[in-house]
Phi, psi and omega in degrees: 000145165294203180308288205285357201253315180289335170310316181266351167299323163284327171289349197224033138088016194241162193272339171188143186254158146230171186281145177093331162298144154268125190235154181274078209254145183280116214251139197247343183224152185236094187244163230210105166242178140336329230250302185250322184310254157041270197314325185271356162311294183289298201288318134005292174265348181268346179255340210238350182088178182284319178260030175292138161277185172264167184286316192197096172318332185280335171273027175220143200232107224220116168234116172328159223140330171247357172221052179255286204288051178231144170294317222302118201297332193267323172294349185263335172319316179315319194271332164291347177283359189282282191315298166331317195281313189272324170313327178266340171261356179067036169305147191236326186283080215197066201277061169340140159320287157256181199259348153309065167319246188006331228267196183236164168248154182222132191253156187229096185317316176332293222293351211075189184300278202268022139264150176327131183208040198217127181304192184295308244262339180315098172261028143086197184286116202325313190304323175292296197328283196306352158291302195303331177252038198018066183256338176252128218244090175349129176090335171282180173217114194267123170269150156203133172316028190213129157339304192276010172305337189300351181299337202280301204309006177310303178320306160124034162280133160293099172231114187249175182264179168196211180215182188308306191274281162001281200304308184319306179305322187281342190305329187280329206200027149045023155228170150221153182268123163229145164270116174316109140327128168282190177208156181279132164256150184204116178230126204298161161197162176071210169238125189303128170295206175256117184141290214270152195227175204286333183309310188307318160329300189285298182300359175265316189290323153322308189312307207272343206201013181027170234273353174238357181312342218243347203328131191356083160214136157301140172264117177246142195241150168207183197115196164277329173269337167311288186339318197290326196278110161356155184274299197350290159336297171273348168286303195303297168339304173305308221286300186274065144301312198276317179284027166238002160124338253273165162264346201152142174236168186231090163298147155282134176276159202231190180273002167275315181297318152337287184309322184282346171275310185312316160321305165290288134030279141330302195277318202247005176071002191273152198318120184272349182244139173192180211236078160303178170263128194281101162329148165254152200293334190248108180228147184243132183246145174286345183214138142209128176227185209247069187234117211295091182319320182298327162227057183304156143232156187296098187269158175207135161270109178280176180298131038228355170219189182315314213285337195274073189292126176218155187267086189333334203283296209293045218188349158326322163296350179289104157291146167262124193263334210221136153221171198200143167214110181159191192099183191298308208289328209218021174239028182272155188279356152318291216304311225267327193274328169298304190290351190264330183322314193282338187249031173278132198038026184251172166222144192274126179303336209227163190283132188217123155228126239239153220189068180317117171299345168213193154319275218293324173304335172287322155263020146296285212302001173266344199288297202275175189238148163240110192065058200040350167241152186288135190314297173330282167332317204271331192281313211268302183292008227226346188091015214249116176291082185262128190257181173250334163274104197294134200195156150324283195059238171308327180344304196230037178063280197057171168326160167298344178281330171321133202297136186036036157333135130290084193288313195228167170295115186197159172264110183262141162260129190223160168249028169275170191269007194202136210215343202308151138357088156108358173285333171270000182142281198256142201273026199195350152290146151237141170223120191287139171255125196228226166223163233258319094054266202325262208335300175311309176311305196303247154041307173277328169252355152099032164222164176278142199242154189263112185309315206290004168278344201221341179231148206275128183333000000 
């Protein structure tokens, strides 16, 4: 069997799955934002009654995120029905704005954009937040209200996205009904050269099977070269699984996913024991192809979906109003340490904004240094609009007060996962999807730049 057919094979009790059964799976994380959390609230108490529990508090994960740092009075609303919610079911996974259970959240525009505006306990965009406090486990099965949750597969977990009435269900009873996916293999090989980054990687395979190629098949990555990548690295990967079409996408975990869950885990007090799961010698794929990382180039997906693969060199003539950098996919402190090499004693032609995916990246990223000076710093002089507050924030539009919003029709470069029409804001933008590399380069000259124009061979 493959990854994922042993992943739900284990879950649903059975000795072997095929693609296409629907099976009964056993679920160990619920995850849960402001965005969706509200609507699954409500299907919960509407199926399960109003003072029904939940099946198991400890398995559910609940983080605000996508609409917090906005006036808009009904998205700040969303988080006290969260904060409510968990108070009355005794949820502990409960990563709050603020630190006053009782309290309400009010976001206060007066303060601005870019200072801190968050208790101890916030943790930033779920898809990171949850490696990072150690909610993602070899071997388990991640649910989550969100599309890009398949990012967890990084781990070497079954983690799909679901919806409202799904999650509501699972709140009651701690299963779900899925149909075993077949799955695509895409096996790595060789090294990213210099310039090119794992975005690059994911927008070359997209590119390639186009933006419905993967509709619900697991994307499974194995090789020499998959090892090789780092989990940053293998989270960007995962996370646009779902802009190929994807049910999840997966690595088998290794002795690096190890070190990094046994850390977290450890660091946040959260379960520390799971059973990965074992490549089988034989495994059968609906795709498998062969593909050689050394000779990757700085890719970029153009307007109007994932899938539309261009080459950063071919792509100079394009001006730009926007760059953007940060979300789950391009807002890890890898990413922010790649955008700063290239902007480093440099200044951005174009309005740019950087948008740390948690907490803890913000005090890396004050922490760590290049030359002697901090990555933060290096970000800020270079002209770059950096908040502290960590959130989606533009990614997926939101109000109008949201921070680095497309508000009017304009072109952007972005190291965010997603380009449809109108996702970053105004339904009249287009926004190119790069690596963080791309994004820095463009950002300096105000066209898309081929990075390998700014960093030494």
């Amino acid at each position: 069997m493959t990854l994922t057919e042993k992943l739900l094979a284990r879950a649903s009790g059975k000795a072997r799955v095929e693609p296409g059964e629907n099976v009964w799976v056993k679920t160990d994380v619920l995850l849960t934002h402001d965005v969706c959390g509200p609507g699954t609230i409500g299907v919960f108490k509407r199926e399960f009654g109003a003072d029904a529990k939940v099946w198991d508090p400890r398995k559910i994960v609940i983080i605000p995120d996508h609409y917090i740092f906005t006036a808009d009075s009904l998205s700040n609303r969303n988080v006290d029905i969260l904060r409510e919610f968990v108070r009355e079911q005794g949820i502990p996974y409960f990563y709050d704005v603020i630190d006053d259970p009782q309290g309400s959240w009010r976001f206060d525009a007066s303060q601005g954009q870019l200072r801190r505006q968050y208790g101890s306990r916030y943790a930033g965009v779920c898809h990171t937040a949850l490696p990072e406090k150690g909610h993602a486990r070899p071997g388990e099965i991640l649910f989550g209200t969100d599309s890009h949750t398949c990012m967890a597969g990084a781990f070497g977990l079954f983690a799909t996205g679901i919806g409202n009435t799904d999650a509501g269900f699972i709140l009651g009873t701690g299963k779900l009904l899925i149909k075993v996916p077949e799955t695509m293999r895409f096996w790595l090989e060789g090294t990213l050269a210099p310039g090119v980054m794992a975005k690059d990687v994911i927008l070359h395979l997209i590119g390639e099977i186009g933006f419905d190629g993967a509709t619900y098949r697991a994307m499974q990555y194995e090789g020499p070269g998959a090892v090789a990548l780092g989990m940053d690295d293998r989270m960007t990967i995962t996370n646009m699984a779902i802009e190929a079409g994807g049910k999840n996408g997966v690595f088998p975990a290794d002795a690096t996913t190890f070190a990094y869950v046994d850390q977290r885990t450890r660091a946040n007090g959260t379960k520390q024991d799971y059973e990965p799961v074992e490549l089988d010698a034989e495994q059968k794929f609906v795709f498998d192809r062969v593909f050689d990382l050394s000779k990757l180039e700085p890719t970029v997906a153009c307007h109007p979906d994932p899938g539309n693969r261009k080459l950063a060199k071919e792509l100079g003539h394009i001006g730009l109003d926007r760059a953007y950098i940060g979300s789950c996919t391009g807002g890890k402190t890898s990413d922010f340490v790649a955008f700063a090499r290239v902007v480093q004693g440099r200044k951005v032609k174009i309005d740019t904004f950087g948008v740390p995916a948690t907490p803890q990246v913000v005090a890396e990223l004050r922490a760590q240094q290049i030359g002697g000076e901090s990555v933060w710093n290096i970000i800020e002089q270079a002209g770059v609009q950096l908040t502290e507050n960590a959130s989606c924030a533009a990614c997926l539009g939101g109000p109008q007060d949201t921070f680095g919003r497309l508000n009017t029709p304009m072109k952007c470069i972005s190291a965010t996962n997603r380009n449809f029409p109108g996702r970053m804001g105004s339904k009249q933008s287009e926004v190119f999807l790069a690596s963080p590399y791309t994004v820095a380069a463009s950002a300096l000259t105000g066209r898309i730049t081929d990075p390998r124009e700014f960093l030494p061979s």
